[in-house]
KOLFI-661248 format. One record per residue (C-alpha): residue in three letters; x, y, z. Coordinates in nm, 4 decimals. Layout:
// KOLFI-661248
PT residu        X        Y        Z
PT    ALA        X        Y        Z
...
END
This chain:
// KOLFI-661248
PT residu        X        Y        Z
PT    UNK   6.2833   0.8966  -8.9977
PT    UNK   6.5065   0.5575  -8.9300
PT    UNK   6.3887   0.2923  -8.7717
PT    UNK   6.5717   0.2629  -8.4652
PT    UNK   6.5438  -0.0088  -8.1440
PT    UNK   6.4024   0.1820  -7.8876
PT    UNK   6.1400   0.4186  -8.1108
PT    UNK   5.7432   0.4381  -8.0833
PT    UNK   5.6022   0.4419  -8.4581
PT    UNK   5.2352   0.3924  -8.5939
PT    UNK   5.1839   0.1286  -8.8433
PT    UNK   4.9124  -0.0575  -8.9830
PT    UNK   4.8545  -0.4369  -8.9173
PT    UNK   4.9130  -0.5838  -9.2913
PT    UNK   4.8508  -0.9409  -9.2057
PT    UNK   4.7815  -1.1837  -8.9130
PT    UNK   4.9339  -1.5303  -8.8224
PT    UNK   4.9062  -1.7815  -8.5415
PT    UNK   5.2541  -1.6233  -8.3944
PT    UNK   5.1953  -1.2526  -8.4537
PT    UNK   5.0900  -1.0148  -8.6556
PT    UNK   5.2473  -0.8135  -8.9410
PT    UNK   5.2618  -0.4194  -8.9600
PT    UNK   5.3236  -0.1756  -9.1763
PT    UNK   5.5870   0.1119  -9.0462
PT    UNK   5.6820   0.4249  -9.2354
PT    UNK   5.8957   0.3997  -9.5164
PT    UNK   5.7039   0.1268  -9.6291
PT    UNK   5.9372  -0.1673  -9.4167
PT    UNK   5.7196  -0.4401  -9.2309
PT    UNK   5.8061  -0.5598  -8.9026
PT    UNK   5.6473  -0.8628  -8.6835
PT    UNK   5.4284  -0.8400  -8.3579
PT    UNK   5.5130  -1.1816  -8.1751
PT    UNK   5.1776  -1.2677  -8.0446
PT    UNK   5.3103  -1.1963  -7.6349
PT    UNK   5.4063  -0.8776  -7.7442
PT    UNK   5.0632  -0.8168  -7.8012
PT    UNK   4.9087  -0.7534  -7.4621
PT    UNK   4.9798  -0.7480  -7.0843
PT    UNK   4.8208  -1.0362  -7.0621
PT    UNK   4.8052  -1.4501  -7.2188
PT    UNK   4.6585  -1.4016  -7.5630
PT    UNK   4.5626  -1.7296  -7.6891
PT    UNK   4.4143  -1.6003  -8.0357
PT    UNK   4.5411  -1.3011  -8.2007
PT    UNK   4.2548  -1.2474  -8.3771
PT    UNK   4.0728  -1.1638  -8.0491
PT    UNK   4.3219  -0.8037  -7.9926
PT    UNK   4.4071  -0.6961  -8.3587
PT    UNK   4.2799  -0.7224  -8.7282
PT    UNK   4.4150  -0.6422  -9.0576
PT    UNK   4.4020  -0.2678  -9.1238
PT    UNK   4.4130  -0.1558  -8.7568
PT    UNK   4.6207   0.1569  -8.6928
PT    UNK   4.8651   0.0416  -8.4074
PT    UNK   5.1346   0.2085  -8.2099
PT    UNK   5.4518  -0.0076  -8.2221
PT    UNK   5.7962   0.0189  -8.0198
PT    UNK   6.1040  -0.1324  -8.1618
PT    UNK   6.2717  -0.3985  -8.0270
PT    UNK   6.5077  -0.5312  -8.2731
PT    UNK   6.6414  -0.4759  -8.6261
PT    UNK   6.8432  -0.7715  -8.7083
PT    UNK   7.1247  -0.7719  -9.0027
PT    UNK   6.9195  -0.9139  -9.2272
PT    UNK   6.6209  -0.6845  -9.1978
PT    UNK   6.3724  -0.8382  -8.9911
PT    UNK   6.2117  -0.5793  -8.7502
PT    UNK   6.0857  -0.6811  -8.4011
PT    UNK   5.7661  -0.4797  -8.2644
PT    UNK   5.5919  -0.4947  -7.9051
PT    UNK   5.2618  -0.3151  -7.8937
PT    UNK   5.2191  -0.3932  -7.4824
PT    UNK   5.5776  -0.2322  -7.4524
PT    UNK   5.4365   0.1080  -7.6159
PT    UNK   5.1662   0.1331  -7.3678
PT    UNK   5.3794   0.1386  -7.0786
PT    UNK   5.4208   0.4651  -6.9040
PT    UNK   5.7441   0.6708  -7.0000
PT    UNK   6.0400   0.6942  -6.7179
PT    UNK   6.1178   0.3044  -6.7276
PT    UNK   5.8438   0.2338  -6.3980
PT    UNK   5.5853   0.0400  -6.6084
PT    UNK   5.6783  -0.2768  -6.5917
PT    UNK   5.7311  -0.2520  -6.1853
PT    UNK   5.3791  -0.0687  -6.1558
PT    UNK   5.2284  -0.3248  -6.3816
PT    UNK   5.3821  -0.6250  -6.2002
PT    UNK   5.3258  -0.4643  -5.8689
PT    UNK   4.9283  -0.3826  -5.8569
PT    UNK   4.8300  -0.7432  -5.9493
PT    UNK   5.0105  -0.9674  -5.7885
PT    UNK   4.9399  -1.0727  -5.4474
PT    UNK   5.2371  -0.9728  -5.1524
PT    UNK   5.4398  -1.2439  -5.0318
PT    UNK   5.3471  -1.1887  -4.6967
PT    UNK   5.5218  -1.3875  -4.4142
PT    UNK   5.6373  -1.6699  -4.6255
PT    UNK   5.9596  -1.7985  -4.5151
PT    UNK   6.1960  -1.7638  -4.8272
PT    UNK   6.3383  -2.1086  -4.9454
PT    UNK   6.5848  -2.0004  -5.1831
PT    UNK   6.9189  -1.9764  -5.0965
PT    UNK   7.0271  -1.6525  -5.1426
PT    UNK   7.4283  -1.6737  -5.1749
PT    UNK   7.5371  -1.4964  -4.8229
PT    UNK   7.7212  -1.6492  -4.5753
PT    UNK   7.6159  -1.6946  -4.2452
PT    UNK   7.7595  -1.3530  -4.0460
PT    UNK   7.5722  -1.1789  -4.3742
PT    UNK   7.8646  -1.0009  -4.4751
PT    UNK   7.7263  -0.9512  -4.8364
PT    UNK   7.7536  -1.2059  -5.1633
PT    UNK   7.9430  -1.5192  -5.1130
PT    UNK   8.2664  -1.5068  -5.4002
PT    UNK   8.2727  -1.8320  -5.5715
PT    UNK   8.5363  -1.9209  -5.8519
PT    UNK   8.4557  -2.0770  -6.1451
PT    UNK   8.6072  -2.4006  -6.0310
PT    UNK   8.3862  -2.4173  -5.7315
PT    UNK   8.0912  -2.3616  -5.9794
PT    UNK   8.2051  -2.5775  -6.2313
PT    UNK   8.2624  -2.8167  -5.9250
PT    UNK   7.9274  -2.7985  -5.7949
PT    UNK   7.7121  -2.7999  -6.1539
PT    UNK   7.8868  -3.1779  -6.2563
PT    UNK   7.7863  -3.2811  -5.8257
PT    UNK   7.4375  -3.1555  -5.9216
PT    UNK   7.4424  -3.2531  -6.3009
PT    UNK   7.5885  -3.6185  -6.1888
PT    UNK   7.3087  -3.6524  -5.8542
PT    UNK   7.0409  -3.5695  -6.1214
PT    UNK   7.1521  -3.8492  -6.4090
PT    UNK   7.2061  -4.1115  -6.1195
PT    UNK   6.8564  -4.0559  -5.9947
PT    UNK   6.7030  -4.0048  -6.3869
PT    UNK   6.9089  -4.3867  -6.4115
PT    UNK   6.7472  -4.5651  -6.1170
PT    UNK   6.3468  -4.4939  -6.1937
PT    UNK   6.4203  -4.5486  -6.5700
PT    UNK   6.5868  -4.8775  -6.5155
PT    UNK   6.3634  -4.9850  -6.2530
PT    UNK   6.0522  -4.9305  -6.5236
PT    UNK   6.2614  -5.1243  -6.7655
PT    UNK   6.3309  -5.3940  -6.5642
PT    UNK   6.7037  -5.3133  -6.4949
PT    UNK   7.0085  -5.4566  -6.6619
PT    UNK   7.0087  -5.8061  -6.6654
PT    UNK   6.6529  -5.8617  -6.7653
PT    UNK   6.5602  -6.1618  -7.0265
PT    UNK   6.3774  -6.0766  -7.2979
PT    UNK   6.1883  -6.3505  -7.5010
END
């Protein structure tokens, strides 16, 4: 059996690190558990979920050119037909409620669907934005430092 992105496979944790853990898959190839694919939720030590020798259930992620294998235990868990990550994300999390949304949400104002915007008016508006941001980053920095023409001595 390859070892394909996309496939559920047991293996056995070989070794544990502060990013991850390691585990064994068939055909004696090792692939690496990032530490948030461990669990739904924040792990802050590995050692708390998984320990060298453990028989895990792994899904692929990635097989890279030069052999490295990427593994997600959490993503095996989740239920088969492609709803587990909405069910997960939708039980805990509170509702928005009645929350006025803040965003701007790219219609115009009849709400005739998406607004089209070149990539000149894009470009346009990213160096407005980019230059407002560096001319505001310039005037508390300098006024910290003393400005321009300060003396130093």
């Amino acid at each position: 059996m390859s070892i394909e992105v996309g496939s559920k496979l047991q293996g056995k944790v070989t070794g544990i690190t502060n990013f991850g853990a390691f585990v064994e898959l068939p055909e004696g190839k090792t692939g690496l558990v990032h530490i948030s694919e461990v669990a739904d939720n924040y792990v802050k030590d590995i050692n708390d979920h998984l320990k060298v020798g453990d028989q895990v259930e792994v899904k692929v992620l990635n097989v890279e050119k030069d052999g490295k294998i990427g593994l997600s235990i959490k993503k095996a868990k989740e239920r088969e037909g492609g709803e587990g990550e909405q069910q997960r994300y939708g039980q805990g999390r509170p509702q928005r409620g009645n929350r006025p949304n803040n965003r701007p949400n790219n219609r115009d104002r009849n709400d005739r669907g998406p607004v089209k915007e070149t990539f000149e008016q894009k470009m346009s508006r990213f160096l407005k934005d980019s230059e407002d941001r560096l001319t505001s980053l310039k005037r508390n920095t300098e006024s910290k430092r003393g400005g321009r023409g300060a003396r130093r001595g």
